[in-house]
C-alpha positions as CSV (number, residue, x, y, z in Angstrom):
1,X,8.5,-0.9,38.6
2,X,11.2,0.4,37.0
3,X,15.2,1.2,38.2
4,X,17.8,3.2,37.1
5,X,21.5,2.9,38.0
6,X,23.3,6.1,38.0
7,X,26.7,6.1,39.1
8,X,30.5,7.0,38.4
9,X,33.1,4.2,37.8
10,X,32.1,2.0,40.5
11,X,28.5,2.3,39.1
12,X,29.6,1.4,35.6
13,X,32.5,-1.1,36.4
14,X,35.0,-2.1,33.7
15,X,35.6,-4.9,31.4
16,X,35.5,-8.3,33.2
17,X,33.0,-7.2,36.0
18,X,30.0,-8.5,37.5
19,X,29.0,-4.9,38.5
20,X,27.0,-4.6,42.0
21,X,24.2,-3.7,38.7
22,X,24.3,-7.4,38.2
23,X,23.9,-8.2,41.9
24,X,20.8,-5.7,42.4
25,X,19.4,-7.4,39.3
26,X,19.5,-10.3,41.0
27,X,17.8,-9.3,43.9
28,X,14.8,-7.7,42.4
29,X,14.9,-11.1,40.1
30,X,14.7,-12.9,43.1
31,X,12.1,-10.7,45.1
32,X,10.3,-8.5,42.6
33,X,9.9,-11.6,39.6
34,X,8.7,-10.2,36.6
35,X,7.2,-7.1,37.7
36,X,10.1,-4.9,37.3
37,X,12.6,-3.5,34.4
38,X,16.0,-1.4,34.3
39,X,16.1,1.4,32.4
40,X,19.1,4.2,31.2
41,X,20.3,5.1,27.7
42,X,23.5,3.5,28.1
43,X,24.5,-0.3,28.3
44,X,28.5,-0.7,28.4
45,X,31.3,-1.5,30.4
46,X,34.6,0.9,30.4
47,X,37.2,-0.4,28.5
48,X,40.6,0.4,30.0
49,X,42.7,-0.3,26.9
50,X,40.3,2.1,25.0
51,X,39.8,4.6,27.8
52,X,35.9,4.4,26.3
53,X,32.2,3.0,27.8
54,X,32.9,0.2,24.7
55,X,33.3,-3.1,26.1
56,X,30.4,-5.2,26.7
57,X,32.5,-8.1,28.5
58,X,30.4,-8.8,31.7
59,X,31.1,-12.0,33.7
60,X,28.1,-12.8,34.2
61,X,26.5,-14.7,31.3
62,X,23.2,-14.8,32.4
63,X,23.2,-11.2,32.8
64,X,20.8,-9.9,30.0
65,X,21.0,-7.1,27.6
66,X,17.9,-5.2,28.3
67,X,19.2,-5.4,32.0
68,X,22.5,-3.8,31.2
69,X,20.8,-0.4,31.3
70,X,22.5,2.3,33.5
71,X,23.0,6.0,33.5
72,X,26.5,5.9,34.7
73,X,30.3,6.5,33.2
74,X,33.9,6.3,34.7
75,X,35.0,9.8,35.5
76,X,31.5,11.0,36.0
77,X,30.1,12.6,38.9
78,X,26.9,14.8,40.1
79,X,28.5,17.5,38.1
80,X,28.5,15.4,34.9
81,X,24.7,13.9,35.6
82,X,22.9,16.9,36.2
83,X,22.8,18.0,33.0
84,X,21.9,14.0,31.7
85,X,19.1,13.4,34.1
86,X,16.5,15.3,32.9
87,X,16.2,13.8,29.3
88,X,17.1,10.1,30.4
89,X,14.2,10.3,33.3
90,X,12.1,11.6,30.1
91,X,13.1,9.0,28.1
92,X,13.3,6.4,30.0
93,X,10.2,6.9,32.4
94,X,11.8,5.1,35.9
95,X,10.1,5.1,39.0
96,X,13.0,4.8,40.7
97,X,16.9,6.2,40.9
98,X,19.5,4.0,42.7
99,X,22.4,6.5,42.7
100,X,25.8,6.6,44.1
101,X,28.1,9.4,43.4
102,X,29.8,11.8,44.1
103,X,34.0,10.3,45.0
104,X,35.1,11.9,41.6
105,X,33.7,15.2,42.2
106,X,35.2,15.8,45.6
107,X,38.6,13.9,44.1
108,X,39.1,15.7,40.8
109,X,36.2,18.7,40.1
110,X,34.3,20.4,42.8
111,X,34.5,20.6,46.7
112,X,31.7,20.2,49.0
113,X,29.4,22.8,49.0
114,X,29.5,22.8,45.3
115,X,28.6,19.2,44.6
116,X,25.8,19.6,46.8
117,X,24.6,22.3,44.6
118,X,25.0,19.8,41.8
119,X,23.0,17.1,44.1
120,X,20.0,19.5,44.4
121,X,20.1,20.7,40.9
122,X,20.2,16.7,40.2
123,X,16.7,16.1,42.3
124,X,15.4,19.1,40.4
125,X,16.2,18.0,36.6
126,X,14.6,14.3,37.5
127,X,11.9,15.9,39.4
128,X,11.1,18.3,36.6
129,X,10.6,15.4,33.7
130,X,8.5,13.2,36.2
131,X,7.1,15.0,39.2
132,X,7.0,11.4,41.0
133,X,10.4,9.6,41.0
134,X,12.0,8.3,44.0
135,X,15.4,8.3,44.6
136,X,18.1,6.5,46.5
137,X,21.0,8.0,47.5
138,X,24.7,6.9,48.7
139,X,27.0,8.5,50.3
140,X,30.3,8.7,49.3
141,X,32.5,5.6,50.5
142,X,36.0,7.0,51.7
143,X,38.6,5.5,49.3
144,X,42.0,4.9,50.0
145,X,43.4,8.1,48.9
146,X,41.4,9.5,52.1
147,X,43.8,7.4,54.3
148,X,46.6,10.3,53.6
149,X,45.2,13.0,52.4
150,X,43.5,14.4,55.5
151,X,42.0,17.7,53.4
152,X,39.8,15.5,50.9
153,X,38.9,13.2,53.8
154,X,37.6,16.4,54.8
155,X,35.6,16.8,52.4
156,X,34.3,13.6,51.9
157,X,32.7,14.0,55.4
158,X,31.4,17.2,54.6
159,X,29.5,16.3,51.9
160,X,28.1,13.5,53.2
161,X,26.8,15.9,55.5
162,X,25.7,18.0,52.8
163,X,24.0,15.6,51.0
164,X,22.4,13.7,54.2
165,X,20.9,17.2,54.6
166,X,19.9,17.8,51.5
167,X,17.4,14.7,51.4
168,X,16.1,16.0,54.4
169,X,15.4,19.0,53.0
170,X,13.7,18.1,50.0
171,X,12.4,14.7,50.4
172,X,8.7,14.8,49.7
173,X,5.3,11.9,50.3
174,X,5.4,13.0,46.3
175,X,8.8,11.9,45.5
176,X,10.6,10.7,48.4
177,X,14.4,10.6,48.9
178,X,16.4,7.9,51.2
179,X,19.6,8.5,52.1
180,X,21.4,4.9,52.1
181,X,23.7,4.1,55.1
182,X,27.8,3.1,54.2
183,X,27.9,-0.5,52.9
184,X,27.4,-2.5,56.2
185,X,30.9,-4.0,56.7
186,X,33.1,-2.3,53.9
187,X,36.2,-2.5,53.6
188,X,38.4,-1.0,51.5
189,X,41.2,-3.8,51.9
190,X,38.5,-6.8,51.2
191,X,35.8,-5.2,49.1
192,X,37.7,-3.4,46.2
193,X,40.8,-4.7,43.7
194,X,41.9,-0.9,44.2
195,X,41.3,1.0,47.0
196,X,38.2,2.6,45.2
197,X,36.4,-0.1,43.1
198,X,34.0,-3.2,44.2
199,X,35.6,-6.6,43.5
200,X,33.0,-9.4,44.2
201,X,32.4,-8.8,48.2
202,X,32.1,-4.9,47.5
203,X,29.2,-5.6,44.7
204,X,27.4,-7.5,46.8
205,X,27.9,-5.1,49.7
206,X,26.5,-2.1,47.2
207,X,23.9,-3.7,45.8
208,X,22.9,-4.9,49.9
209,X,22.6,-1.5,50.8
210,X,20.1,-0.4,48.4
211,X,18.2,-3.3,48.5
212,X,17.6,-3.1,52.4
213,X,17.0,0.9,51.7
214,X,13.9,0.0,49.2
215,X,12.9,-2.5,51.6
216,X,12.6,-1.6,54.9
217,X,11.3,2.2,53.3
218,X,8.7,1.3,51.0
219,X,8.6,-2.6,51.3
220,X,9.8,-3.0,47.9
221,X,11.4,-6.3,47.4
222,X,13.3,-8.1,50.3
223,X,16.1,-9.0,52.5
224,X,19.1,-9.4,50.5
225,X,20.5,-12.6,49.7
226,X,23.9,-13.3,48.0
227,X,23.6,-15.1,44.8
228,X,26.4,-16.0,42.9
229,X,30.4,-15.1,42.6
């Protein structure tokens, strides 16, 4: 089986991070053995002294290059992957998208409505190089800016309306769609260094949700275990 990681700066993390990628690769190490592989064109970390996807300082030493594979960049959002979908699904051949998006659009590009447009025109780009994937989506996580800005807050829950309403629109026994619940627990003041980004707790939080998602859906994998800093 194979897995690709698309995502926006949480999804790519920076220099020095783990990356909740590293925790899911764990899991699927620990459950899945050798029957599985991540694919994505891209393998880097963003470097905030370069403001560039250049570093490829991850924490985790054991964390190995073919496994660094992700389809996901700091400022990106639905907006940006649309487009990028379609020839990494070709390339790359995944059965599977793990995908959380979305926060950037809704902070910085589109509102609502529009970035479910972009979530649709998303499933129909993957769809369209491999008539079989499944996906997983995330909602968006509220981050701190949401606290006092009541307008994007707003929005935020709009869209996750919008989106939890896309997948039940176009989910299909073909290629099916889960929508993934909020991170069980997550806090903003425990789980990011930021306000926005996963530190350590938030990583393994993201990587949790998916990986009950996959299993209590299609029984791929298992419970979730911690492993690690």
């Amino acid at each position: 089986m194979r897995f690709m990681f698309v995502g926006d700066s949480m999804t790519i993390g920076r220099a020095g991070d783990y990356t909740w990628r590293y925790r899911m690769w764990q899991h699927l190490r620990a459950t899945l053995g050798d029957s599985f592989r991540i694919v994505g064109p891209r393998v880097a970390l963003y470097d905030t002294a370069a403001d560039a996807p250049v570093s490829h300082a991850y924490a985790a030493p054991d964390f190995p290059e073919d496994a660094r594979r992700h389809l996901a960049g700091w400022g990106e959002g639905w907006q940006h992957m649309a487009p990028l979908i379609g020839p990494a699904v070709a390339a790359a051949e995944p059965d599977v998208l793990l995908v959380s998006l979305g926060l950037i659009d809704l902070g910085f590009y589109t509102d609502a409505p529009q970035t479910a447009v972009n979530v649709r025109r998303f499933i129909a780009e993957a769809r369209a190089a491999r008539a079989d994937v499944r996906m997983v989506l995330l909602p968006v996580i509220p981050n701190v800016r949401a606290d006092s800005d009541a307008p994007f807050a707003a929005q935020v829950t709009a869209f996750n309306e919008l989106l939890a309403k896309a997948v039940a629109d176009l989910s299909t026994p073909a290629s099916p769609i889960l929508l993934a619940a909020r991170p069980q627990g997550y806090e903003l003041a425990r789980d990011t260094y930021d306000g926005t980004h996963p530190n350590a707790s938030g990583e393994h939080r993201l990587a949790a949700e998916f990986a009950s998602a996959l299993h209590q859906a299609w029984s791929v994998g298992g419970p979730y275990r911690a492993a690690g800093g």
